[in-house]
Phi, psi and omega in degrees: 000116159322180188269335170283349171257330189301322175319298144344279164332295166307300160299351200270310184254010171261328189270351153271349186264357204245336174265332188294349177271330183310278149002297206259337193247343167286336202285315205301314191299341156324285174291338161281311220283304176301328154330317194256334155307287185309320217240004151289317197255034195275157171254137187270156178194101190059064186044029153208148179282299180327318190295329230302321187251050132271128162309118153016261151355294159286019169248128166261152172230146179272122150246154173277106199295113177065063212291346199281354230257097208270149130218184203262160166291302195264343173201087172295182167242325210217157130306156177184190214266295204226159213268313211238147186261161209302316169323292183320295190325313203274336188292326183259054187045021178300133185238338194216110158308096181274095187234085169303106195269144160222176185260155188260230161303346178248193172257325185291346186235131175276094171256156198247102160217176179204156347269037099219187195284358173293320179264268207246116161250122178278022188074206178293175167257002187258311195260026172244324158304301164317288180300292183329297205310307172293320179331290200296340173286328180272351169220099169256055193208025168219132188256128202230110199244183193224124160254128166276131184259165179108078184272136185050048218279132142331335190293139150308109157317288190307348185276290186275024132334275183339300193300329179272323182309299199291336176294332178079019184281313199306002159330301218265322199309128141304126190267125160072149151339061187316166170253349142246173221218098180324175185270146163289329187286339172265338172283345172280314172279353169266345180066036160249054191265037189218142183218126183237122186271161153221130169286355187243128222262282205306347192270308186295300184305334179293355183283067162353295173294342157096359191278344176287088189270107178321136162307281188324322203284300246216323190252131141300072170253126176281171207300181191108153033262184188247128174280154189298142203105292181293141187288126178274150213241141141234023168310155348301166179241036181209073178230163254228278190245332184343149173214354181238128185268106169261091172278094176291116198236077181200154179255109157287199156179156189281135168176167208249149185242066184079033185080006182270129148267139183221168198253332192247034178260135179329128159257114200247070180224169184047045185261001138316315194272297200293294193250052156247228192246053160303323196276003199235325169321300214288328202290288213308326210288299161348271216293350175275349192256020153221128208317326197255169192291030204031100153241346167212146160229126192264133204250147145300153151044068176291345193257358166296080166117224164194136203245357195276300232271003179262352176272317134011270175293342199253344160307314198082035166253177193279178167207179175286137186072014178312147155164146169353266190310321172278346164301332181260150195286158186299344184270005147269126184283127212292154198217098183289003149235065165244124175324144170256109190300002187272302161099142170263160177276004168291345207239355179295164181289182190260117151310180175266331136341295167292319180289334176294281192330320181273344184262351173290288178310308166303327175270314175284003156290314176293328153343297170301315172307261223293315179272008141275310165306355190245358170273319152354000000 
């Protein structure tokens, strides 16, 4: 080769060495912007992409028994349900609301107490609606449902008819019952994310709009709650059209209130135990004796012992300390090549993240390769 092509030459690959990092560093930055693409559009649907495509139907969520009904640890004024208020409860992944409706000082005002309004009045139902309601304008990826509690409650239908207009959450209400039960990603992408059972059939019928779904028609609720001691049961054993399994999972107990005795006043002791791992007993035993899924287990003291991680398990999602021997509950011997239906996230398929990241490295290896060999 002469010395005017060797030159050429020479100039050829000094002007590949100056573009090729050049290259490498558009490919990476390439692969980070799509990275970041991808992982914007991923959807979350109650704070997992697993749930998005399961039916309604098919998910369990921890509700609270008497979500409203608040007192203290160390020096109550009432007995009540739970240490924390519902804002807190939804923030901490709480899903399904128990709101003992009753008439308030009028026949137009709903107040929500238990187990009437002498022990705990949790105030209205209008400004109890209000706090959901701003929760759900700011996390509209999560679905959230309310049972009105009270068969053959005093409460005025129509006030509360009202009490949801005026608060504006029914904006969110599902109308009516499917007779299949949508995906959480289509009730999020339709903004229906809100499901209101009502158990006293005139409270359900005044709703026009149909978003007051009978209870009885539609909720499967098993026997409870239970005095400390007692075994849990899952009975009935007669259900009918019913599609939502509702496990009331609390210990009560008889106790006098202000010379009144009532049979259903909260017992907030062992509660390490009642929502450990009893609460994962009462679940497994239940679904096996019945045809329908879990979909809520309703709790005392929710932030007492811990309800996330058996719910969890019963989602089939990882958790902390996820693994084989820890999927099955303590009152089963754990069986270490028995598969974990939870999937650790080591064991999940490759995102489209992840393939980008690897087809990145792949091309600036080779890359790298080709801009050594031409420096040669």
């Amino acid at each position: 080769m002469s010395s005017t092509g060797q030159m050429h030459a020479q100039r050829g690959i000094w002007t590949l060495s100056a573009t090729v990092p050049t290259m490498i560093m558009a490919i990476f930055l390439t692969i980070l912007q799509l990275s970041a693409v991808v992982g914007a559009d991923k959807k979350l649907c109650n704070q997992h992409e697993e749930l998005c495509s399961r039916p309604y139907n098919d998910v369990t969520f921890v509700s609270t028994h008497a979500s409203f009904a608040l007192t203290s640890q160390t020096r109550p004024k009432a007995p009540g349900t739970q240490y924390k208020g519902i804002a807190d409860q939804l923030k901490d992944g709480v899903r399904g609301l128990h709101l003992n409706i009753m008439q308030g000082s009028s026949a137009t005002e709903v107040s929500l107490c238990y187990p009437d309004c002498t022990v705990n009045d949790g105030g209205n139902l209008l400004d109890t609606l209000k706090v959901v309601k701003e929760w759900m304008d700011s996390n509209k990826n999560d679905v959230v449902t309310i049972f009105l509690e009270g068969l053959g409650t005093d409460a005025s239908p129509s006030a509360v008819v009202k009490a949801f207009t005026d608060s504006g959450l029914d904006k969110y209400a599902l109308k009516g019952a499917p007779k299949t039960w949508p995906t959480l990603k289509s009730m999020i992408d339709d903004e229906t994310t809100l499901v209101v059972f009502a158990e006293d059939s005139n409270i359900a019928a005044a709703n026009s709009k149909g978003y007051f779904i009978p209870y009885g028609d539609t909720v499967l609720k098993l026997e409870g709650p239970f005095n400390y001691g007692d075994e849990w049961t899952c009975g009935p054993w007669n259900r009918t059209t019913q599609s939502i399994m509702l496990i009331p999972h609390f210990i009560v107990q008889t106790a006098s209130y202000n010379g009144v005795t009532y049979n259903n006043m909260p017992y907030p002791f062992n509660l390490g135990t009642t929502n450990g791992y009893q609460y994962e007993f009462h679940a497994v035993t239940c679904r096996g004796g019945q045809s329908i899924w879990i979909n809520f287990m309703e709790v005392d003291f929710y932030d007492q012992g811990d309800v996330m991680t058996p719910t969890l398990k019963l989602n089939s999602l990882p958790y902390k300390d996820d693994s084989p021997e820890n999927f099955y509950p303590k009152f089963f011997d754990a069986d270490p090549e028995a598969p974990n239906v939870s999937a650790s996230a080591s064991l999940l398929p490759l995102s489209a993240v992840h393939i980008l990241v690897l087809v990145g490295c792949l091309c600036m290896t080779t890359l790298s390769f080709v801009f050594d060999m031409l420096r040669l």
